[in-house]
C-alpha positions in Angstrom: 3.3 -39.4 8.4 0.1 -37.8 10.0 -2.2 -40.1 7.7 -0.4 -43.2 8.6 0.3 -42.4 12.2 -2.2 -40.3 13.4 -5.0 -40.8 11.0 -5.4 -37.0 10.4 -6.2 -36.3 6.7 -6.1 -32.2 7.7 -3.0 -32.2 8.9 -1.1 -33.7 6.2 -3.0 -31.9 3.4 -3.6 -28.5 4.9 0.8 -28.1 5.9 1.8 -28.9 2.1 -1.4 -26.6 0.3 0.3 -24.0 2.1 4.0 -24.4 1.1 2.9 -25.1 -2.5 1.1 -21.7 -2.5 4.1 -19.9 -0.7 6.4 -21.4 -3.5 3.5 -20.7 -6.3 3.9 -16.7 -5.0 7.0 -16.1 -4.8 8.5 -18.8 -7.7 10.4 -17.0 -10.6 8.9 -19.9 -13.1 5.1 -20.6 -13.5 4.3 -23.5 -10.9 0.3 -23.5 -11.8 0.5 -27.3 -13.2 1.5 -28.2 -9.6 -1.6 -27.1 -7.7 -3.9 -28.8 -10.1 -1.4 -31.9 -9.5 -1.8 -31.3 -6.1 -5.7 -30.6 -6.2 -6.0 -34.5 -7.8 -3.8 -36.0 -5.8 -5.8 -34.5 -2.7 -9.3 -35.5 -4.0 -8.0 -38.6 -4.4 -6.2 -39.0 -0.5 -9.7 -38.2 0.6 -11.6 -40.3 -0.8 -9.7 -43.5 -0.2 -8.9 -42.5 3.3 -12.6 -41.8 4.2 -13.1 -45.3 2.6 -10.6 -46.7 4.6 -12.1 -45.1 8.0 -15.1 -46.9 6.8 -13.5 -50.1 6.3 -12.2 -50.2 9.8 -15.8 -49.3 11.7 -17.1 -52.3 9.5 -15.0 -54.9 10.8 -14.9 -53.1 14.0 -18.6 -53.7 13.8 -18.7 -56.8 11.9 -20.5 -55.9 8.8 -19.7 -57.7 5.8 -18.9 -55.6 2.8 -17.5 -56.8 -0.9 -13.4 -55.9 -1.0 -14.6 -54.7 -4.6 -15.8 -51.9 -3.0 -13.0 -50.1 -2.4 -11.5 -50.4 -6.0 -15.0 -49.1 -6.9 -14.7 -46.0 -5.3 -11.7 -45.5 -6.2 -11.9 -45.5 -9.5 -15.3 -43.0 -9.4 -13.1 -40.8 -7.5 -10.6 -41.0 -10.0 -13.0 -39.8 -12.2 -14.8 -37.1 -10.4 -11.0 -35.8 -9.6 -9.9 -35.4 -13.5 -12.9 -33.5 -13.8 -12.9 -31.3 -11.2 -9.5 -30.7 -12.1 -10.4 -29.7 -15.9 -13.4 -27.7 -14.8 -10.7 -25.8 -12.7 -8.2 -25.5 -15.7 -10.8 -24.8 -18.7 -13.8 -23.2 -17.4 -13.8 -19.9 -17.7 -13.2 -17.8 -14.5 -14.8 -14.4 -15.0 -18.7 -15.8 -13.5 -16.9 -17.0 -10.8 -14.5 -14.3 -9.9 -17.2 -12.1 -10.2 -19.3 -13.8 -7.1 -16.9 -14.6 -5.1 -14.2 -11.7 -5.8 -15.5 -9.2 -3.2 -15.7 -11.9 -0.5 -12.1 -13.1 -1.2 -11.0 -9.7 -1.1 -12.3 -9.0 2.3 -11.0 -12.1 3.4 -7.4 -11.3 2.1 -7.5 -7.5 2.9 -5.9 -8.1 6.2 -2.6 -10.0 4.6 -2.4 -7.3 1.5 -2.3 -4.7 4.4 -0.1 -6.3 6.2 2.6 -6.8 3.1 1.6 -3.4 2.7 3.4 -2.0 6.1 6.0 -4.4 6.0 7.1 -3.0 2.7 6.7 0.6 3.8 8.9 -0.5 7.4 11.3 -2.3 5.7 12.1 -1.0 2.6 16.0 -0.6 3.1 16.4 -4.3 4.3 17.7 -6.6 1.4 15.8 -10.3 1.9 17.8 -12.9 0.3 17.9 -12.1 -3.5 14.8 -8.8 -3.7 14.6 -6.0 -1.3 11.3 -5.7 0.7 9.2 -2.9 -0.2 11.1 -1.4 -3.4 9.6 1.5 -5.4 6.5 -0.4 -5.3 6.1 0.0 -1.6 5.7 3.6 -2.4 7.8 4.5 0.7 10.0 8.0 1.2 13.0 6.0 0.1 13.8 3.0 -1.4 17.2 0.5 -2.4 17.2 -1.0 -5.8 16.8 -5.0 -5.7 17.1 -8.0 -7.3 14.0 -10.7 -8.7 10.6 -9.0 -8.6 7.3 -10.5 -7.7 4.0 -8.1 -7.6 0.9 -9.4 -7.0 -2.0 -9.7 -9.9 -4.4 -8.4 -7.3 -6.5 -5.3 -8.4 -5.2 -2.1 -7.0 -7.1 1.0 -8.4 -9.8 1.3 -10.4 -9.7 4.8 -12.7 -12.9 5.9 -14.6 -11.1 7.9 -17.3 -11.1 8.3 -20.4 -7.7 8.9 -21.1 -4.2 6.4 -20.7 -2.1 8.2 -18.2 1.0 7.4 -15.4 -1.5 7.4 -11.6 1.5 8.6 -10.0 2.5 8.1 -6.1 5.4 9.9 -5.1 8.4 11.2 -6.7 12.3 11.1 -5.8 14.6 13.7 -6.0 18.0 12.3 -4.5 20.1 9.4 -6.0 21.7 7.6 -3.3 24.2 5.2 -5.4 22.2 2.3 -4.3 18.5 3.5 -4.4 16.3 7.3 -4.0 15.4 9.3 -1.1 12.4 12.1 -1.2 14.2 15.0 1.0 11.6 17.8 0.0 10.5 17.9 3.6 14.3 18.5 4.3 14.0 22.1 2.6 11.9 23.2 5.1 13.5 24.9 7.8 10.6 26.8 10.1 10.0 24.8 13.0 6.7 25.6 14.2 4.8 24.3 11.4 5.1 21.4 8.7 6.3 21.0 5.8 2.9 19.6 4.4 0.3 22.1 2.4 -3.1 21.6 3.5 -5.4 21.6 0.5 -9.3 22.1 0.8 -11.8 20.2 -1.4 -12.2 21.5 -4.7 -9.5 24.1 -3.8 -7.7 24.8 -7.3 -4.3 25.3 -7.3 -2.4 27.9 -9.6 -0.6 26.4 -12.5 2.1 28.7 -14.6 2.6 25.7 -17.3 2.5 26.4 -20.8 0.2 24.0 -23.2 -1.6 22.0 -20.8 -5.1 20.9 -20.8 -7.2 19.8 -17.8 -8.4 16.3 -17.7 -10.6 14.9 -14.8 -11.2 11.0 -13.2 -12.0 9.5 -10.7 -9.9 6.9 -8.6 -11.5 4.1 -6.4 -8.2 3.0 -4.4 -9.4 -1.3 -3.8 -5.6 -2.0 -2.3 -5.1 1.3 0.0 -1.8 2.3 1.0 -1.8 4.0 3.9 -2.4 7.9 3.2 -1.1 7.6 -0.7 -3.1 9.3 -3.5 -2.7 8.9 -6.5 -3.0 11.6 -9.5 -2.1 12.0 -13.0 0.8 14.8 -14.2 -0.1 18.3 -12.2 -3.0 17.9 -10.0 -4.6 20.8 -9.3 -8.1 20.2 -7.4 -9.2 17.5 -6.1 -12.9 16.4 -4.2 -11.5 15.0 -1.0 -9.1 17.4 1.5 -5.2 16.7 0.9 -1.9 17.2 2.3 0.7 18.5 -0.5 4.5 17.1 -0.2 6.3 19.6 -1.8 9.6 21.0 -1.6 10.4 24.6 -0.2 12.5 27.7 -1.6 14.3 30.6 0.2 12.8 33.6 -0.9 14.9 37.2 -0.2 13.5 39.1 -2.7 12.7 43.0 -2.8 10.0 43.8 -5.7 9.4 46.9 -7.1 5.3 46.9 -7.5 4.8 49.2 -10.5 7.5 46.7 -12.3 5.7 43.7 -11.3 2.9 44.8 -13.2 4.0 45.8 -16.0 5.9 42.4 -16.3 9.4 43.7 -15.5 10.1 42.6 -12.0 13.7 42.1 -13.3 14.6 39.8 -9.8 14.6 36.6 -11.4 12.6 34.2 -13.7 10.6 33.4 -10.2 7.0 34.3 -10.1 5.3 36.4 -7.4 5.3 33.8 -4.9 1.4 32.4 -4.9 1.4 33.4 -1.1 2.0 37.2 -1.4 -0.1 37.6 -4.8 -3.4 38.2 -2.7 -1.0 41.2 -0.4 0.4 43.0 -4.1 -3.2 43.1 -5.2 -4.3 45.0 -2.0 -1.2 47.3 -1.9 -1.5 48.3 -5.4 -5.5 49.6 -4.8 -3.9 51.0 -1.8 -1.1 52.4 -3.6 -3.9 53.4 -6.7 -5.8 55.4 -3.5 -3.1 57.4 -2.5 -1.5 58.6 -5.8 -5.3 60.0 -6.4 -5.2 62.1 -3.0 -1.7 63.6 -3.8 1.8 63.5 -1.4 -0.2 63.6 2.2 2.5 63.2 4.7 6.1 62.8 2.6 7.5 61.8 6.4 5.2 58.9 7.5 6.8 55.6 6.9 5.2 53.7 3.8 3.5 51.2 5.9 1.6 53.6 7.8 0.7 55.5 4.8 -0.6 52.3 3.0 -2.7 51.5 7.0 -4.3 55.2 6.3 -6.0 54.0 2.9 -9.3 52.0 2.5 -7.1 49.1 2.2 -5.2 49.1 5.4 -6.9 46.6 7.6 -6.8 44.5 4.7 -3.1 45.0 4.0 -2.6 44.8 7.8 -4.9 41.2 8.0 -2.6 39.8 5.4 0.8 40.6 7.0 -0.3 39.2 9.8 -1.1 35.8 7.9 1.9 35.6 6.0 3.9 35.9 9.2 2.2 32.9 10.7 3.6 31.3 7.6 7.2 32.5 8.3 7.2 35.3 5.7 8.2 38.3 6.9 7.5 41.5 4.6 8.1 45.4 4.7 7.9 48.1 2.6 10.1 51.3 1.7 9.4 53.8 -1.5 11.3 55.3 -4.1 10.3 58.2 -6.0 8.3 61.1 -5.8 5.0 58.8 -7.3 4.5 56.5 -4.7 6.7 53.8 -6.0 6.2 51.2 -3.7 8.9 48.3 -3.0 7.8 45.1 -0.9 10.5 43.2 0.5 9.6 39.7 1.5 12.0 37.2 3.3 11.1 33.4 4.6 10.2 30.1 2.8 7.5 29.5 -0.1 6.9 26.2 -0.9 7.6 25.4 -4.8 4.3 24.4 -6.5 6.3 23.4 -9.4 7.7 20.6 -6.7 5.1 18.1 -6.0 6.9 15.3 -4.7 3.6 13.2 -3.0 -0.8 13.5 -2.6 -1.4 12.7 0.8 -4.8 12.1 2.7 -5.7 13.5 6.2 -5.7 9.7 7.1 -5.4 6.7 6.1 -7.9 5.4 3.0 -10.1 2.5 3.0 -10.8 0.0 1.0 -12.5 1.5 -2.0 -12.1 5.1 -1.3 -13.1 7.6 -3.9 -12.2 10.7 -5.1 -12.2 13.0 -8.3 -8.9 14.7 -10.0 -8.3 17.5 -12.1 -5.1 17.3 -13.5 -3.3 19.8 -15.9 -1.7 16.9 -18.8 0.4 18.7 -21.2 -0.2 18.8 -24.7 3.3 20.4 -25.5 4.5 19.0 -29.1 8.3 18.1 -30.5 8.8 21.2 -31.6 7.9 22.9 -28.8 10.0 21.4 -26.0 13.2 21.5 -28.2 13.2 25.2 -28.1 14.4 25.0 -24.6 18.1 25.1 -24.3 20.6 23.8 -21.8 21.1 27.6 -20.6 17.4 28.0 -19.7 17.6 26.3 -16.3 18.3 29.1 -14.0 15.9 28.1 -11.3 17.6 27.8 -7.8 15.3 25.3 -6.6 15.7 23.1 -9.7 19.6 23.0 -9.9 20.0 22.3 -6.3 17.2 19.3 -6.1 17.4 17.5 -9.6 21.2 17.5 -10.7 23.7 16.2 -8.0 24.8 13.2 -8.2 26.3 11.0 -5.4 30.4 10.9 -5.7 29.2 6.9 -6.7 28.8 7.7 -10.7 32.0 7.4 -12.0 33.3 8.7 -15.4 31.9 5.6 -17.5 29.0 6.5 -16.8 29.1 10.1 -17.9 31.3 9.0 -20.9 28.2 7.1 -22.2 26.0 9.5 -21.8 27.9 12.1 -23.9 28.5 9.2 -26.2 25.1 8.6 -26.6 23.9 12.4 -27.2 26.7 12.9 -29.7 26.4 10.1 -31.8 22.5 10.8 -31.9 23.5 14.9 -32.7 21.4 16.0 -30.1 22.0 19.8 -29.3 18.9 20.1 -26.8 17.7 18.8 -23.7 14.4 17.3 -25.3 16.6 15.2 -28.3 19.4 14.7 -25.6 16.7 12.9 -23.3 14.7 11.0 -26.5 18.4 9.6 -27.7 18.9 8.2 -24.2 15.8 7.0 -23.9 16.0 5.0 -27.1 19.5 4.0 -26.4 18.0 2.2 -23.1 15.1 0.7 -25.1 17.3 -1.2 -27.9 20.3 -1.9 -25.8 19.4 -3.5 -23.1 17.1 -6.9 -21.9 14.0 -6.2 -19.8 13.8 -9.0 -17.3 12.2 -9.1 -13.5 14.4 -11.8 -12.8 18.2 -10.5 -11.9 19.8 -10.9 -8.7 20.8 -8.1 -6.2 23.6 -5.7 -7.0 26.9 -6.3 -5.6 27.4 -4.7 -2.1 29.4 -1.2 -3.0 29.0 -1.1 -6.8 26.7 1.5 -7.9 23.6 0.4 -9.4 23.4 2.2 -12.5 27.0 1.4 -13.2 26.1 -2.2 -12.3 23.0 -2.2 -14.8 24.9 -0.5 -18.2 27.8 -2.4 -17.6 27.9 -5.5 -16.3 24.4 -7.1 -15.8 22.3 -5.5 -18.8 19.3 -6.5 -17.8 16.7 -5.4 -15.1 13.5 -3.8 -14.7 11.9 -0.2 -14.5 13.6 1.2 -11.9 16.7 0.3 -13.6 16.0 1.9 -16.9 14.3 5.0 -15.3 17.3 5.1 -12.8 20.0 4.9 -15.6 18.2 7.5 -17.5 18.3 9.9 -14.5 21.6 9.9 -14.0 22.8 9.7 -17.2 20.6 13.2 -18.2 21.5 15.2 -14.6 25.5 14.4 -15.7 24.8 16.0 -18.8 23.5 19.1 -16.8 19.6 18.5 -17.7 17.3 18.6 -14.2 15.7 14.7 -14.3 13.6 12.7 -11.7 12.2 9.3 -10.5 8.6 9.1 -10.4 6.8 6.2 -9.1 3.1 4.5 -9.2 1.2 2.5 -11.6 1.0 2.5 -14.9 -2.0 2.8 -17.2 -3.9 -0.5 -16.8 -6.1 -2.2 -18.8 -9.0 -0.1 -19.8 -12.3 -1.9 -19.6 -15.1 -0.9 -21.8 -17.9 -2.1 -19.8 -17.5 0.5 -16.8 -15.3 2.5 -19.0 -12.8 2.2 -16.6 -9.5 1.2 -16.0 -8.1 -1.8 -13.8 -4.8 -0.6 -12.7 -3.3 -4.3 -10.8 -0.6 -4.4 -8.1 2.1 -6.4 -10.9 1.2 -2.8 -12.7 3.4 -0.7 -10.1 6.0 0.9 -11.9 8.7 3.7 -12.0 9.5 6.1 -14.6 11.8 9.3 -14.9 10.5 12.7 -15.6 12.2 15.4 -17.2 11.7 19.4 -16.4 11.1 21.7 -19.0 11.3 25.5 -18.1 7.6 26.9 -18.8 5.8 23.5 -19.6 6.9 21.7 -16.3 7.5 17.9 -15.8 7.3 15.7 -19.3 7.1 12.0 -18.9 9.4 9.6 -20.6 10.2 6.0 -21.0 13.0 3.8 -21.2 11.7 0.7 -20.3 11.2 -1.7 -22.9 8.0 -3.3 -21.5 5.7 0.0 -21.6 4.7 1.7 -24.7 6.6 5.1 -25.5 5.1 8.5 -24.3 4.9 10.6 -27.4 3.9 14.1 -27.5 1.4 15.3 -29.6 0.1 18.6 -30.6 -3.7 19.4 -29.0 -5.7 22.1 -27.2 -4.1 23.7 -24.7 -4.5 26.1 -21.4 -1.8 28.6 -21.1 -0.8 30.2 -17.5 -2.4 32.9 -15.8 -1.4 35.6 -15.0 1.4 35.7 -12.3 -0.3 38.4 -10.1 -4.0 39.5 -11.3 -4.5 35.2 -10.5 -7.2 34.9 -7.6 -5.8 31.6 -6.9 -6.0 30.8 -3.4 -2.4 28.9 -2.1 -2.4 25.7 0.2 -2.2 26.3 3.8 1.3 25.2 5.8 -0.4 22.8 8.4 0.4 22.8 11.9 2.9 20.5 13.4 2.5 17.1 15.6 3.8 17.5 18.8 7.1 15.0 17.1 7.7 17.6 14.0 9.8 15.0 12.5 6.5 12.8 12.3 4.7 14.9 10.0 1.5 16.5 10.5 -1.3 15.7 12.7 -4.0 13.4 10.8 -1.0 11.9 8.4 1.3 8.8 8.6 4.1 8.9 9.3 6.3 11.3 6.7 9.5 9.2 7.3 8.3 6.3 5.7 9.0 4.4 8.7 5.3 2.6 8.7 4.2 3.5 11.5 1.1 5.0 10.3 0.2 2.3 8.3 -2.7 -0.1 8.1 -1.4 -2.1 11.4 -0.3 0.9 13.0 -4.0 2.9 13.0 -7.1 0.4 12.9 -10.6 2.6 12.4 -12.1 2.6 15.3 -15.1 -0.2 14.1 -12.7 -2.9 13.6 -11.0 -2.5 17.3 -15.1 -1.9 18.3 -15.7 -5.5 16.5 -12.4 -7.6 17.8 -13.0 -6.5 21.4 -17.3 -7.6 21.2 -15.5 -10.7 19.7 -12.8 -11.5 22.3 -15.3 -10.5 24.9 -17.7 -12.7 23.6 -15.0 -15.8 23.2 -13.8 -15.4 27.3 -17.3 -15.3 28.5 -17.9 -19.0 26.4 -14.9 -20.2 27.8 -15.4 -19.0 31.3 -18.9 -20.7 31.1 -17.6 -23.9 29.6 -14.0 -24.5 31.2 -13.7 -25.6 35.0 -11.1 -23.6 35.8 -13.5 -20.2 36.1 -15.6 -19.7 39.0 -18.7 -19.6 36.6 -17.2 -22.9 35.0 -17.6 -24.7 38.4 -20.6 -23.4 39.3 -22.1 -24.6 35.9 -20.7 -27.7 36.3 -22.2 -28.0 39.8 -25.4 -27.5 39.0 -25.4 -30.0 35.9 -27.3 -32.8 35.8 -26.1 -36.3 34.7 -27.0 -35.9 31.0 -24.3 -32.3 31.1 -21.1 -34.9 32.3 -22.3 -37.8 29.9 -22.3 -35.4 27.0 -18.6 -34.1 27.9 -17.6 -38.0 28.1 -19.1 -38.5 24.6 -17.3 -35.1 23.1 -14.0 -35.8 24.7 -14.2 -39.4 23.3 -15.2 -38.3 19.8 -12.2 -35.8 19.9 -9.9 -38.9 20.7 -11.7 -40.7 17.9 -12.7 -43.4 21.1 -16.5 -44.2 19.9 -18.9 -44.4 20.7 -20.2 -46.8 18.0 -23.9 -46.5 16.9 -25.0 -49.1 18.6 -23.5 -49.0 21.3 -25.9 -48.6 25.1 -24.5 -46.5 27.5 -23.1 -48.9 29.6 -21.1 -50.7 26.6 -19.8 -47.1 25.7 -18.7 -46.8 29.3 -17.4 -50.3 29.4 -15.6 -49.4 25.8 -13.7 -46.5 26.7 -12.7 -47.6 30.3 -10.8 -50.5 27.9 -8.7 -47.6 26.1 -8.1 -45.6 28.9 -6.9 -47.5 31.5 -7.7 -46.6 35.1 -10.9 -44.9 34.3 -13.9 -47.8 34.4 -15.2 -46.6 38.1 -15.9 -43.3 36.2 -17.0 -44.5 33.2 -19.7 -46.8 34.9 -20.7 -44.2 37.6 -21.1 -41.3 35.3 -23.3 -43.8 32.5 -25.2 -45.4 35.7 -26.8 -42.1 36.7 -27.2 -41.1 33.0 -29.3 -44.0 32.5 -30.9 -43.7 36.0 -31.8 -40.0 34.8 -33.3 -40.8 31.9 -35.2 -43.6 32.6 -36.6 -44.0 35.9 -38.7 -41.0 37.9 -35.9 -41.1 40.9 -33.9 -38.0 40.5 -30.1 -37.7 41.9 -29.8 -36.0 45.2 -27.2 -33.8 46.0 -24.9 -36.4 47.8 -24.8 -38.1 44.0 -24.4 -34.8 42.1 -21.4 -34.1 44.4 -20.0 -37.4 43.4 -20.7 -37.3 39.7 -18.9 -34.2 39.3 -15.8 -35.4 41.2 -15.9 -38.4 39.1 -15.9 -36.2 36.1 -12.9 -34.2 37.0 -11.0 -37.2 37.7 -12.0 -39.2 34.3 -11.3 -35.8 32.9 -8.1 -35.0 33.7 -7.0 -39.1 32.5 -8.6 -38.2 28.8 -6.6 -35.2 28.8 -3.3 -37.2 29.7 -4.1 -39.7 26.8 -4.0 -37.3 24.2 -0.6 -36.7 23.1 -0.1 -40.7 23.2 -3.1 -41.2 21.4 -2.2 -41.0 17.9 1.0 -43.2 18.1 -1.3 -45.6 20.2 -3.9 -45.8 17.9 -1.9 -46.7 15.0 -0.3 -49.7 16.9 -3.7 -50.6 17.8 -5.8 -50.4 14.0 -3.2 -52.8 12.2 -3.7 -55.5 15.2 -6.8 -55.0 14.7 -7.4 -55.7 11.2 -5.1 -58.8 11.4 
């Protein structure tokens, strides 16, 4: 239609590039042999319809050319096109992509970003036959979809030496239908947030057994948002964080001469990491005042310990931990200074690391170096834990409910499962489910959505049998809290492909990927994987690093960070903690890119209030032209509506020409070439009776080429056929 109408090649190629590359991203079959399809047949409708815009000014012009021609050019084009279109097909792409990658990228960043927050803003909202966002939106919830579609576009880029998970964020409640991070939810003081601020190279305690430290680097090319992503149990890392983690009620009254002799006897919970730096100064206080003897048997303990060397110190610390919410005293019992501390608020669980987060938002190609604490726990190992080992409050009450949507089939195939694989512990228990998932069932990423109120693990095992990572890890989850065993969804990327060169790996967005994680009392969170597609995580025998001890540690804790003046938005510095996208790329622009748009806009009005009429300075340019300013606007505007004028064409025929195809206009045509030409070629000047004129003839002739161009097209393709008859 717009080639045969309106003669505009653009329009008819550029509209149906795009759709084809819409379809090509979001097709579930490969559509590749289309675009070069497309790419010949486009080369092709170029060349013949420049020839045929050629053909026309000949006989326009009356220049004899051989009809031969045509077929001649065609056929070179033909030519030209098939190998263009090999060349695209065969040639090897890596020289290319390598030039041009970094320039495409900055060209696309805007779009990727853009995806980016609508995944994170809409990440509940189910588009046709996939959710938007999903676990790869690395949001603070998610709904399980249907087809998936990720991007082959590079994402991180980790210099390590080792294959490990780059994890994002992890989810602790099962909704039925998708997961939910609630950590912040277990924090109940309301003057500060629930974030941990973490300094630079500020190393973080680690109680695990059989882990070994393992450092890399991340360069984050597809930020998202405030994300950062880390292996296992970060511990340090080289830029400042916030920590997501969730938060314990702690009511606990320790006896100090038992705490260091390793018989605390309240509970298989540690010293808290926040009052270990207060026990170490009350025992040297405690040490100072068994050497002087019983001084004053009335004095309160407190004031006692205020009396010794250590009492501004002790007093300092108080003070801190009560600007943290923790609230501590201290009584004794005995005739020997035995000293009880009672403490009473809310320590966050270190064990509990649901998200990394930066103070802001990441560029493109952020760095930033990781320790991490991998474990190197073996088989043998992990099956010495038992069912009856999980005590821990904080573990029960975030990683085994289950939502009243898993019905008994479900549970009934999990005991299935572990019985007819005799497994007695949580470890074989976990490896017979995760092999069960892995034979059983079809990996595909193209499924539809779940059916409105089925649940979706139920849904997976039993009537569709096919799906994707989330799926597998999701199934796995459930099926291992019903059987009592603490389990959760982590989410990020997975390995990559390692690339020798930079020694390196290229971790790409189709590489986002969910997996569940398993705790183990005294060797943490152990990775597993159900899903068919990814190799399976064994575990090994290797060095190891044992914890510390839980009190003599000199291990400094994160800092609780102070509110926003909206506590339910997180902390100052941070997206948004809701996941509601706010923070994201669209949401907080650095401050160059709003510096550079607003030069550019400014720039764009002042050309236009020069150049168009309508602006004070537009008129007073325009008075102040000479003839040569209006010929040259009568020679752009007729270009534009494709009205000459022809090479050869003087002045005056041009004039003559155009007043022909624009009816009504030949008094302006004529006066505006007539003092042109008088301008140019003769030594009178105009005066300013005959500037005044020019420019009211301009306006007029103006406003009738503007009037002619919505008609034009259809006009001119009445007028080319008559023509060529």
């Amino acid at each position: 239609y717009f080639v045969f109408r309106s003669r505009q090649l653009w329009w008819a190629l550029v509209p149906n590039g795009a759709a084809l590359l819409i379809n090509l991203s979001y097709s579930l079959v490969n559509l590749n042999g289309y675009i070069i399809l497309f790419m010949f047949s486009a080369l092709l409708l170029m060349i013949r319809f420049n020839l045929l815009m050629q053909e026309e000014r000949w006989q326009r012009e009356k220049v004899n050319y051989s009809p031969a021609l045509a077929w001649g050019f065609l056929w070179a084009g033909s030519a030209v096109s098939v190998l263009l279109a090999l060349a695209m097909w065969f040639v090897p792409t890596t020289a290319v992509n390598g030039t041009l990658n970094s320039m495409w990228e900055k060209v696309n960043q805007p779009w990727v970003d853009f995806q980016s927050s609508m995944g994170r803003l809409w990440s509940q909202v189910h588009g046709g036959n996939q959710a938007i966002g999903g676990y790869a939106s690395f949001n603070k919830s998610f709904t399980m979809g249907g087809s998936l579609n990720l991007s082959d576009s590079v994402a991180l880029i980790v210099k390590s030496k080792e294959r490990h998970y780059w994890r994002a964020i992890t989810f602790d409640q099962y909704t039925g239908t998708g997961w939910r991070d609630t950590s912040a939810e277990t924090f109940h003081v309301s003057r500060l947030s629930p974030l941990l601020a973490l300094d630079a190279h500020q190393k973080l305690d680690s109680q695990d057994e059989a882990r070994k430290e393992v450092t890399y680097t991340v360069q984050v090319v597809s930020p998202k948002a405030d994300i950062l992503w880390a292996s296992s149990r970060p511990v340090s890392m080289t830029t400042p964080s916030r920590l997501e983690v969730s938060w314990r009620t702690l009511n606990e009254v320790y006896n100090l001469d038992n705490v260091y002799s390793g018989t605390a006897g309240t509970s298989r919970n540690p010293v808290p990491l926040e009052l270990r730096g207060l026990f170490g100064s009350v025992r040297e206080a405690q040490r100072e005042l068994r050497e002087l003897g019983n001084v004053n048997p009335l004095d309160e303990t407190a004031i006692q310990l205020y009396s010794t060397s250590k009492g501004d110190e002790i007093k300092q610390k108080i003070d801190e931990l009560g600007k943290r919410g923790i609230s501590v005293s201290f009584g004794t019992s005995g005739p020997n200074y035995d000293i009880n501390i009672a403490a009473y608020g809310e320590v966050p669980v270190y064990d509990d690391i649901s998200a990394l987060r930066a103070l802001g938002s990441l560029s493109r190609n952020d760095q930033y170096t990781v320790v991490s604490m991998v474990t190197q726990a073996t088989d043998t190992e992990l099956r010495k834990i038992s069912p009856g080992d999980y005590d821990e409050q904080w573990v029960r009450a975030r990683y085994l409910p289950l939502p009243a949507t898993v019905r008994q089939p479900v549970r009934d195939l999990a005991r299935r499962i572990v019985t007819e694989a005799g497994a007695t512990n949580p470890y074989d228990m976990a490896k017979a489910i995760e092999t069960y998932l892995r034979t059983n069932y079809k990996y595909s990423t193209i499924i539809p959505q779940p059916p409105p109120g089925v649940d979706s693990v139920e849904w997976f095992l039993f009537q569709q049998k096919e799906g994707y990572c989330e799926y597998y890890a999701s199934s796995m989850i459930v099926m291992l809290r019903s059987l009592g065993i603490p389990a959760r969804m982590a989410t990020g990327y997975a390995p990559g492909s390692y690339d020798a060169a930079s020694q390196s790996f290229i971790v790409k967005e189709s590489a986002a990927h969910a997996w569940p994680e398993v705790y183990f009392p005294s060797y943490g969170w152990i990775e597993f994987e159900p899903t068919p597609s990814q190799a399976v995580v064994t575990h090994q025998p290797g060095p190891v690093v044992n914890g510390t001890d839980p009190v003599e540690s000199g291990t400094p804790s994160a800092v609780p960070t102070a509110p926003q003046k909206d506590p339910d938005k997180g902390t100052a510095g941070s997206t948004d903690t809701q996941g509601n996208g706010a923070g994201g790329p669209l949401g907080r622009w650095p401050w160059t890119s709003v510096v550079a748009v607003a030069l550019l806009a400014a720039m764009l009005l002042a050309a236009l209030a020069l150049w168009l009429p309508i602006t004070p300075w537009g008129r007073k340019r325009q008075r102040g032209a000479n003839a040569g300013f209006y010929y040259s606007r009568m020679l752009f505007w007729s270009r534009l509506l494709r009205l000459g004028p022809a090479v050869h064409q003087t002045p005056y025929e041009f004039s003559e020409a155009l007043a022909r195809e624009v009816p009504g206009t030949s008094f302006f045509t004529r006066s505006i070439a007539r003092a042109y030409v008088r301008e140019r070629y003769s030594r009178a000047g105009l005066n300013p009776t005959e500037r005044a004129s020019l420019l009211r003839a301009w306006n007029a002739l103006r406003s009738r080429l503007w009037r002619t161009m919505p008609a034009r097209g259809l006009r001119r393709a009445r007028v080319v056929p008559r023509r060529r008859r």
